[in-house]
C-alpha positions as CSV (number, residue, x, y, z in Angstrom):
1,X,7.4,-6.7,-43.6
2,X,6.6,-4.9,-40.6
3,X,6.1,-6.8,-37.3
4,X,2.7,-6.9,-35.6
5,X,3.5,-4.3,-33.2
6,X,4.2,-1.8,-35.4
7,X,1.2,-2.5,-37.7
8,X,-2.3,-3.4,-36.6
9,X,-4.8,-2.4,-38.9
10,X,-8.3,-3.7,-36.6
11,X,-6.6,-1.1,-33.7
12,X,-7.6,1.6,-36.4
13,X,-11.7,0.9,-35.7
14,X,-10.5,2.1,-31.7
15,X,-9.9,5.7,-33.2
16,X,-12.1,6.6,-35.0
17,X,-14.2,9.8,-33.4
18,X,-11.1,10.6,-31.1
19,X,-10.0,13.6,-31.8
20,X,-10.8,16.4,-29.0
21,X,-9.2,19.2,-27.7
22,X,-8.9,20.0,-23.9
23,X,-12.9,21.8,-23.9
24,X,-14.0,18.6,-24.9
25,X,-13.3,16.5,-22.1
26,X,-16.1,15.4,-21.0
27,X,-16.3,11.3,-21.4
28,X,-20.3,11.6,-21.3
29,X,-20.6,14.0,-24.1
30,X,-20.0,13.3,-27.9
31,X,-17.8,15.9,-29.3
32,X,-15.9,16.4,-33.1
33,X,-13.6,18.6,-33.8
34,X,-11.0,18.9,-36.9
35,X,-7.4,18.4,-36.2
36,X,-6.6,21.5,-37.9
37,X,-8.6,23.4,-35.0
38,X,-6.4,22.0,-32.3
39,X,-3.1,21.9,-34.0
40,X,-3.3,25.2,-34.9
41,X,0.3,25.6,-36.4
42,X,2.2,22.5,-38.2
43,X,4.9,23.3,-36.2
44,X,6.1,23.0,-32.3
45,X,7.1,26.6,-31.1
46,X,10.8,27.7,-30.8
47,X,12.3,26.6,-27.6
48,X,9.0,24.2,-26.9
49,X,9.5,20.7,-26.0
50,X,10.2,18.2,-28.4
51,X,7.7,16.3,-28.0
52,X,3.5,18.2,-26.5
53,X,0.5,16.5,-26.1
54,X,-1.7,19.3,-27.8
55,X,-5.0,17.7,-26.7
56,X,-6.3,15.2,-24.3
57,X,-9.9,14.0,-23.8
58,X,-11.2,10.5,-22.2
59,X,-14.1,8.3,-23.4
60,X,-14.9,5.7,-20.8
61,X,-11.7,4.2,-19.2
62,X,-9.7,5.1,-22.2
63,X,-7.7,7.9,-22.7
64,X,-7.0,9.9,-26.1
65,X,-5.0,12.3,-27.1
66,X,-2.9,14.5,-30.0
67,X,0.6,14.2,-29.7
68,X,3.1,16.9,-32.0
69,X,6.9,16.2,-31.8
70,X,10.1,16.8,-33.6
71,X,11.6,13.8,-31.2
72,X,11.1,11.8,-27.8
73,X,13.7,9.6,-26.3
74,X,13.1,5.9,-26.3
75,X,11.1,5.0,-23.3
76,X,8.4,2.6,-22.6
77,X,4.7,3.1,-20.4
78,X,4.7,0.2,-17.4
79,X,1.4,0.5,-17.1
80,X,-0.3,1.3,-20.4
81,X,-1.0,-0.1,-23.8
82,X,-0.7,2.7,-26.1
83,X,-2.2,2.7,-29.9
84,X,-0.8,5.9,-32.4
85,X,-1.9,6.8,-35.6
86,X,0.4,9.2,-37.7
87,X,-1.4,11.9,-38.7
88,X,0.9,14.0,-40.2
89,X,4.7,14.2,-41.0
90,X,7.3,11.5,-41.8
91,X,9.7,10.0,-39.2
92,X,11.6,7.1,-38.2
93,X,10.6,5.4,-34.9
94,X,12.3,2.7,-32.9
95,X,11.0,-0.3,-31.8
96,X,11.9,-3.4,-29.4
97,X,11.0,-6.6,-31.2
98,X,9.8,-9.6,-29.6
99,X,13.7,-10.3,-28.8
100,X,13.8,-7.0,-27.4
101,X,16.4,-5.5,-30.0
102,X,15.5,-2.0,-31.2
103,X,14.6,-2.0,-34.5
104,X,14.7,1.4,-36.7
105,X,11.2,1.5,-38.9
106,X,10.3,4.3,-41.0
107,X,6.7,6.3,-40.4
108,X,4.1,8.2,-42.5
109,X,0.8,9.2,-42.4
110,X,-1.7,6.0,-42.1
111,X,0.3,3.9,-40.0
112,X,-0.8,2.4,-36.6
113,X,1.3,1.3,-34.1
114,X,0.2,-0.7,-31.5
115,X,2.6,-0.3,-28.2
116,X,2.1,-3.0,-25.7
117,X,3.5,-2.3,-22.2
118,X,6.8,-2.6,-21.8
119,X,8.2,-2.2,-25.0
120,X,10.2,0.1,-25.4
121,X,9.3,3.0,-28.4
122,X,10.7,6.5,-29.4
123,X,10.1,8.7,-32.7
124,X,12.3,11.4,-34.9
125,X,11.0,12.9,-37.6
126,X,12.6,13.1,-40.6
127,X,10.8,15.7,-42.6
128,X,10.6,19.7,-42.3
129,X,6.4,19.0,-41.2
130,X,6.5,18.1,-37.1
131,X,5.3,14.2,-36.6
132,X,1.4,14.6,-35.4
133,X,0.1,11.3,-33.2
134,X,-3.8,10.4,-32.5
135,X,-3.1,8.1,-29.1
136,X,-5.1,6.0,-27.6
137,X,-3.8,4.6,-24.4
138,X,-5.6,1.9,-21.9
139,X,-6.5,3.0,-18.7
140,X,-3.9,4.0,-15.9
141,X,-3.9,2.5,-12.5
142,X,-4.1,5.6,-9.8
143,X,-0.5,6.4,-8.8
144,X,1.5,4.8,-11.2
145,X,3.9,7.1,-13.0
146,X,3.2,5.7,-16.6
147,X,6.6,6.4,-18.5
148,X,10.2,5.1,-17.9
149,X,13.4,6.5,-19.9
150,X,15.5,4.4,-21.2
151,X,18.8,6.4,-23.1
């Protein structure tokens, strides 16, 4: 079984009606658009980073986004509660438990993750098709740099 912070199935209610693209940022407009309109291509462009936010909006205090990557290091947000939903793509992400051991879990479409601060996270895929994140992440206190490396 999956711990809870990999899995958290009421977090999934928190995304629904995210999905934006960079023209629809405005938090006091209601906007839909499909993911295949701002993913454009399945996958990341040749020499591109490994990891691209490919569209950010905000609603409220609460930011959202679409995240495509092949891989991120492990790292974890000081600041920020993040929630992902895997959209596309299969992958293997790792995971501090509640000992704070990294755990290796495999990913797929459907899953939630639910990334309390401070843990530390990073994703590979493991399938031709480029890993595709909807994230939600809690608001961000004005001049904190939000994401520490940590390999």
């Amino acid at each position: 079984m999956r711990p809870s912070f990999v899995i958290n199935c009421i977090a999934a209610a928190a995304l629904i009606g995210v999905c934006g693209s960079p023209a629809f940022a405005d938090s006091e407009t209601i906007s839909v658009t499909k993911l295949d309109a701002i993913l454009k291509e399945d996958r990341l462009p040749p020499g591109s980073p490994s990891a691209l936010i490919v569209a950010s909006l905000r609603a409220g205090d609460a930011s959202q986004g679409v995240l495509a990557m092949r891989e991120n290091r492990l790292h974890h947000h000081i600041a920020q509660d993040h929630v992902l939903y895997v959209v596309r793509g299969k992958g293997v992400a790792r995971l501090e438990n509640a000992s704070g051991q990294i755990e290796m879990r495999p990913i797929e479409p459907g899953d939630i993750l639910s990334l309390p601060r401070g843990r530390k996270h990073g994703f590979r895929k493991s399938s031709d098709e480029d890993l595709v994140f909807l994230v939600v992440a809690t608001p961000l206190p004005a001049g904190v740099e939000e994401t520490t490396y940590d390999d």
